[in-house]
Biopython code that builds the backbone (N, CA, C, O; Angstrom):
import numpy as np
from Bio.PDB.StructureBuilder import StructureBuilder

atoms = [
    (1, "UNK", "N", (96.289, 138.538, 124.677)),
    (1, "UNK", "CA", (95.171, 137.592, 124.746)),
    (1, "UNK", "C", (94.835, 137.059, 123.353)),
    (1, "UNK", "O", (94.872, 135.865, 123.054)),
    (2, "UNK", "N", (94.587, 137.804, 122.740)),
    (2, "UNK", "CA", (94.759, 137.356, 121.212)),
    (2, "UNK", "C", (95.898, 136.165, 120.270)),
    (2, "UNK", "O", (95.863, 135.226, 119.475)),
    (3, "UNK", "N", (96.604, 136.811, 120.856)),
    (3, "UNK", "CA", (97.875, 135.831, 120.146)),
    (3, "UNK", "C", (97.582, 134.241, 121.057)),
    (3, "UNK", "O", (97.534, 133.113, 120.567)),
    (4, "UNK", "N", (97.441, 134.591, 122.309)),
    (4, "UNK", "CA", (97.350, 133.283, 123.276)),
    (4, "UNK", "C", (96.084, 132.604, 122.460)),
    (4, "UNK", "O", (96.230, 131.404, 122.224)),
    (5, "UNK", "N", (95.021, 133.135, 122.059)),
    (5, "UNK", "CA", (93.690, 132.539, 121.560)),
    (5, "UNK", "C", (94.182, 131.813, 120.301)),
    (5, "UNK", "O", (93.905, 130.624, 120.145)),
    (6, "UNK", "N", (95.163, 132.739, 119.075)),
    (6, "UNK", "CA", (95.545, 131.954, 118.035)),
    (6, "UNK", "C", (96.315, 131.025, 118.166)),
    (6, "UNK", "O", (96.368, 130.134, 117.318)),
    (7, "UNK", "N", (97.197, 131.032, 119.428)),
    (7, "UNK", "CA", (98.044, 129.868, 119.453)),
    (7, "UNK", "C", (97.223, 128.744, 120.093)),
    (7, "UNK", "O", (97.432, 127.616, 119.647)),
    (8, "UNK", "N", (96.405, 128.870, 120.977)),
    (8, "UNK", "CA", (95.735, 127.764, 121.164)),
    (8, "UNK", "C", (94.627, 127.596, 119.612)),
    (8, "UNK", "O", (94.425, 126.411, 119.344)),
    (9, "UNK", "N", (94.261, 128.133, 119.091)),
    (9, "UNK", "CA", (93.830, 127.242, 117.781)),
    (9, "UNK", "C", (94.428, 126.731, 117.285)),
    (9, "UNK", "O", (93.973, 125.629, 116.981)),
    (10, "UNK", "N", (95.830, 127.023, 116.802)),
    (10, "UNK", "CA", (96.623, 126.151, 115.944)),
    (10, "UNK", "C", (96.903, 125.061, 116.711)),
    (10, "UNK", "O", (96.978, 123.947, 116.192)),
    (11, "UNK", "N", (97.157, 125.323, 118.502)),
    (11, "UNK", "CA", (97.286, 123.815, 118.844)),
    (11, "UNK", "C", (96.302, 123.082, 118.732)),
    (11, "UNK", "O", (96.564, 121.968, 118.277)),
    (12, "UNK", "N", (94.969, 123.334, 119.041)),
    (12, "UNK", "CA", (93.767, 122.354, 118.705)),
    (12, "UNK", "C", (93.175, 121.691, 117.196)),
    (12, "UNK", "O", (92.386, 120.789, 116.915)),
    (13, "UNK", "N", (94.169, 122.840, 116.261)),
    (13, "UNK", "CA", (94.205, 122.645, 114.756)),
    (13, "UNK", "C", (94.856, 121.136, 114.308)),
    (13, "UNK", "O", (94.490, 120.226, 113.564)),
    (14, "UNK", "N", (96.139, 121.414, 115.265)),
    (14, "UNK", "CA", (97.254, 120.360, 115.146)),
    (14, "UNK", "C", (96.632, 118.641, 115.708)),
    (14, "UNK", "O", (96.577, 117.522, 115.198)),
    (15, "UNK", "N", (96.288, 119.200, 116.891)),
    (15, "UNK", "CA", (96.148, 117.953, 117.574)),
    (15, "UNK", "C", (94.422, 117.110, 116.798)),
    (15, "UNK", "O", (93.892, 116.004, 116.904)),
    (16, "UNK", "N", (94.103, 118.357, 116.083)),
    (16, "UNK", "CA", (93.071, 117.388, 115.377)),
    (16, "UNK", "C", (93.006, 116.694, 114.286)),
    (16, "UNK", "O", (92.276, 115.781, 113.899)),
    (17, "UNK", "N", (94.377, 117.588, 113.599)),
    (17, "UNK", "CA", (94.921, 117.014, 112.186)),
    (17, "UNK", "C", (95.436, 115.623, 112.450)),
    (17, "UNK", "O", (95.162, 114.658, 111.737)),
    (18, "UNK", "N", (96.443, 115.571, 113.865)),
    (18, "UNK", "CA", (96.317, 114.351, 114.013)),
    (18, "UNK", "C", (95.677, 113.439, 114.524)),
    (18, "UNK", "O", (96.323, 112.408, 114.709)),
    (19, "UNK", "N", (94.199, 113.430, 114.951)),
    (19, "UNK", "CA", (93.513, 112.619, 114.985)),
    (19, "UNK", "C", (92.852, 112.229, 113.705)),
    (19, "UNK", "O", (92.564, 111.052, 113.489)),
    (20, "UNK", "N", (92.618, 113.129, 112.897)),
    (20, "UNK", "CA", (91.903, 113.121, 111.600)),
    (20, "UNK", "C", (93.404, 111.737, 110.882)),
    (20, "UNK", "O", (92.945, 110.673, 110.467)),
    (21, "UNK", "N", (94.314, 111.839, 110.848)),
    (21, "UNK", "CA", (95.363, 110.955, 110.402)),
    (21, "UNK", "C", (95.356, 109.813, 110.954)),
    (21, "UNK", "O", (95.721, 108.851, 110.278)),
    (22, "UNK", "N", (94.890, 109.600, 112.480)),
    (22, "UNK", "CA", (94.843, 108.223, 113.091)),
    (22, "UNK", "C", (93.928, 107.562, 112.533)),
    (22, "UNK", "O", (94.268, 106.408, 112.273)),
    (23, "UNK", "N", (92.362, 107.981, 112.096)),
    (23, "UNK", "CA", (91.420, 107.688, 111.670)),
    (23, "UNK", "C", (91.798, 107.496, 110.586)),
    (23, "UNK", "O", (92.223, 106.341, 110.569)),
    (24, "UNK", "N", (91.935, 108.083, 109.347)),
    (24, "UNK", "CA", (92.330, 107.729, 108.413)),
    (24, "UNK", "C", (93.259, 106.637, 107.903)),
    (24, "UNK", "O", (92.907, 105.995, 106.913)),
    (25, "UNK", "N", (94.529, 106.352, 108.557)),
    (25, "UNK", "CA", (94.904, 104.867, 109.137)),
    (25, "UNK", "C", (93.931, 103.381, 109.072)),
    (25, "UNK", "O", (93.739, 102.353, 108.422)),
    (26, "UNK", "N", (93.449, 104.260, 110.439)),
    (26, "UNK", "CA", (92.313, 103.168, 110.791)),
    (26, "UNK", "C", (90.855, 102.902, 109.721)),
    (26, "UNK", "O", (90.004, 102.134, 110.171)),
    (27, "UNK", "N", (90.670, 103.371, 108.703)),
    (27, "UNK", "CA", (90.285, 103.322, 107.495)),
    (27, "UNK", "C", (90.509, 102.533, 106.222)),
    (27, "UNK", "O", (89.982, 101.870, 105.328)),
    (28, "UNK", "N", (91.529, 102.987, 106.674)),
    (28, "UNK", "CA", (92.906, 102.176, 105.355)),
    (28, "UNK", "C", (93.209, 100.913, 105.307)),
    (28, "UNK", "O", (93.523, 100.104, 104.434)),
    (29, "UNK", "N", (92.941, 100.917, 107.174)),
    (29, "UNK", "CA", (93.578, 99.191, 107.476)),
    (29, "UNK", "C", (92.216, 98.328, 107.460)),
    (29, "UNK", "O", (92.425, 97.145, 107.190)),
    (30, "UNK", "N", (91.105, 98.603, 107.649)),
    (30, "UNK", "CA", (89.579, 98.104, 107.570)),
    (30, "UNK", "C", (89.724, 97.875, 106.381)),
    (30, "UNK", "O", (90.123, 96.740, 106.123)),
    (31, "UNK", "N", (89.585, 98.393, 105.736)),
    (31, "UNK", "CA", (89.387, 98.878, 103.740)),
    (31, "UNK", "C", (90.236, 97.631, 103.107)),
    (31, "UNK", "O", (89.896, 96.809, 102.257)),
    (32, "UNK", "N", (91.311, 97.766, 103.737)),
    (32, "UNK", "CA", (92.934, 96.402, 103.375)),
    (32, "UNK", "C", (91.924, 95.103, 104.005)),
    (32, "UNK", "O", (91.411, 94.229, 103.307)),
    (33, "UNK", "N", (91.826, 95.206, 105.150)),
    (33, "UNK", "CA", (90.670, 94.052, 105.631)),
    (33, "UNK", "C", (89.647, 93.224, 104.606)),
    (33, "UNK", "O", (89.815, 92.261, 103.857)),
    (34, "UNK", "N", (88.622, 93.982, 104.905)),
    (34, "UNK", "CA", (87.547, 94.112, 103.940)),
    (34, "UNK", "C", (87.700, 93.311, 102.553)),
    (34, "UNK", "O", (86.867, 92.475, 102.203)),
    (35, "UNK", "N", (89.081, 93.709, 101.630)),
    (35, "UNK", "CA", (89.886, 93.455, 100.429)),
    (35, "UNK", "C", (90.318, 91.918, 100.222)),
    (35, "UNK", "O", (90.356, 91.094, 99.308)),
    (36, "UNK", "N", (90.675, 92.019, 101.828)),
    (36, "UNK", "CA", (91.281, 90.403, 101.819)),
    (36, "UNK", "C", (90.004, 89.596, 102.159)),
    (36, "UNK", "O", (90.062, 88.522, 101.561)),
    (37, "UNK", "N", (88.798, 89.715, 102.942)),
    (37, "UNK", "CA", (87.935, 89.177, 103.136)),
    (37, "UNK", "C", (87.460, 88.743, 101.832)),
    (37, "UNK", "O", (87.457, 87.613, 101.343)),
    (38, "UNK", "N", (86.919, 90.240, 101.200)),
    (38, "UNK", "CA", (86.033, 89.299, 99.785)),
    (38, "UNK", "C", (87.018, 88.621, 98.756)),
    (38, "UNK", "O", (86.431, 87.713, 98.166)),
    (39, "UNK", "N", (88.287, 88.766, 98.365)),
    (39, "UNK", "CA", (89.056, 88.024, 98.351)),
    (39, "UNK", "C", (89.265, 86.668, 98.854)),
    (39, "UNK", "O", (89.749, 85.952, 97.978)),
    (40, "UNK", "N", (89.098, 86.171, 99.778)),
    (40, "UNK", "CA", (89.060, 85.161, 100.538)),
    (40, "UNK", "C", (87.519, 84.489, 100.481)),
    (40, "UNK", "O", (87.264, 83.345, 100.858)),
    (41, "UNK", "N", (86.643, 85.346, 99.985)),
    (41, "UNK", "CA", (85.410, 85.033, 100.147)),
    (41, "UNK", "C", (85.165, 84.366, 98.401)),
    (41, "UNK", "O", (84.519, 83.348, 98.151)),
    (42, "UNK", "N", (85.759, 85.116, 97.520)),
    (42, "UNK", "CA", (85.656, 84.836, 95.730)),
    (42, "UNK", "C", (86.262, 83.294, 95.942)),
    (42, "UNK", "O", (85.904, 82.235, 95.426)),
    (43, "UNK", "N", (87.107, 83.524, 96.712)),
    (43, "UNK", "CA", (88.287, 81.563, 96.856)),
    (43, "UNK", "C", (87.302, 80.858, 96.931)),
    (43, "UNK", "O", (87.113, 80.083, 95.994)),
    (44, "UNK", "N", (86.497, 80.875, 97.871)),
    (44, "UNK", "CA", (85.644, 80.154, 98.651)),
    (44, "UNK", "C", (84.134, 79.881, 97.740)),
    (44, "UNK", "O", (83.467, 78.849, 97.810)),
    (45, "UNK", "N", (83.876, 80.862, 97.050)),
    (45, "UNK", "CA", (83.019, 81.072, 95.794)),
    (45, "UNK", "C", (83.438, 80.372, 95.106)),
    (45, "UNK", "O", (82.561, 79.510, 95.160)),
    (46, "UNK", "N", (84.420, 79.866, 94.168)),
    (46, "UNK", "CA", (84.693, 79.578, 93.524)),
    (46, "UNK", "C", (84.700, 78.004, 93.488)),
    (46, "UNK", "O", (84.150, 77.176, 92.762)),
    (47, "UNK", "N", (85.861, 77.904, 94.971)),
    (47, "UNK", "CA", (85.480, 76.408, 95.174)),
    (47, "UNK", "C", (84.324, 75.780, 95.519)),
    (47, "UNK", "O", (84.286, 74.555, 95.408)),
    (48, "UNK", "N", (83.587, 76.241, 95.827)),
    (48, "UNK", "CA", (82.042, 75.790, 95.741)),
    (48, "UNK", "C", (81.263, 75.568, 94.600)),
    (48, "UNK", "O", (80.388, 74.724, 94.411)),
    (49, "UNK", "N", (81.743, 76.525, 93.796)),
    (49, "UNK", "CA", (80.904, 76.550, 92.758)),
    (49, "UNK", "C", (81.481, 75.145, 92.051)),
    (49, "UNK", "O", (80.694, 74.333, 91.565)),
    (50, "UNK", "N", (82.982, 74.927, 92.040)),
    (50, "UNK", "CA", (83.434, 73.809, 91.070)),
    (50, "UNK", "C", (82.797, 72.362, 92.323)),
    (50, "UNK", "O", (82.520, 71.354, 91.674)),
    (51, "UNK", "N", (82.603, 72.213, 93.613)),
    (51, "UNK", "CA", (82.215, 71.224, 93.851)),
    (51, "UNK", "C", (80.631, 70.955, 93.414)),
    (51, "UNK", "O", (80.200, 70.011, 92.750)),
    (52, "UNK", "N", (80.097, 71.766, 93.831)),
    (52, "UNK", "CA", (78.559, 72.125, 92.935)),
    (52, "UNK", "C", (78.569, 70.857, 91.526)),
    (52, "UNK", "O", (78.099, 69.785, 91.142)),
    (53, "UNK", "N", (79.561, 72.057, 91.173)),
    (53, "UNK", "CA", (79.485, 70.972, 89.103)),
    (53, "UNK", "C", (79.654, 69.787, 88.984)),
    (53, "UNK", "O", (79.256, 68.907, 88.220)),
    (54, "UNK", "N", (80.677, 69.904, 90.336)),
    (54, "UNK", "CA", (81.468, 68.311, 90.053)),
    (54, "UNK", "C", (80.048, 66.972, 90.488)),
    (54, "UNK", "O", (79.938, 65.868, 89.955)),
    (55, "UNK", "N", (79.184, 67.535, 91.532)),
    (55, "UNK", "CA", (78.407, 66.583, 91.988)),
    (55, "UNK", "C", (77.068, 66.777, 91.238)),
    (55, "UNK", "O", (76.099, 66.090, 91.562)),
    (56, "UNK", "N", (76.988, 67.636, 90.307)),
    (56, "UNK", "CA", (75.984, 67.705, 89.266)),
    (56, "UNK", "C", (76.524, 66.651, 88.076)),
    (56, "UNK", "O", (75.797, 66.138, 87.225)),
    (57, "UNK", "N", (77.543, 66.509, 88.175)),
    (57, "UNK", "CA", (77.852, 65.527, 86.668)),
    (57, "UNK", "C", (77.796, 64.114, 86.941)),
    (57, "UNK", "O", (77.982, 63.303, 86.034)),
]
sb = StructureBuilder()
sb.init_structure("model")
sb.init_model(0)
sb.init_chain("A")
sb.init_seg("    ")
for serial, (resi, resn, name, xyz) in enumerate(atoms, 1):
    if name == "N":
        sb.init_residue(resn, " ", resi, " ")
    sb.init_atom(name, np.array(xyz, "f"), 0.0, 1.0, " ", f" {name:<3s}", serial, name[0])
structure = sb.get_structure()
């Protein structure tokens, strides 16, 4: 009974390590997201800011 108890921990060990890894993934790829957004968002900053000037002069 014992051994059956440790082997089911290590399987519930396992199968959580890999959920803990799916998540972490799914972290990584938000985060990469996120990166390209404000990225995409500085572009967009930027060109604003130079139309701004341009119709101030």
């Amino acid at each position: 009974m014992l051994i059956q108890n440790i082997d089911m921990g290590f399987t519930i060990a396992n199968e959580m390590e890999k959920k803990v890894e799916s998540v972490n993934f799914a972290l990584q790829t938000i985060s990469a997201t996120v990166e390209e957004i404000t990225a995409k968002n500085q572009e967009i900053l930027a060109t604003t800011n130079i139309i701004i000037s341009e119709q101030e002069n």
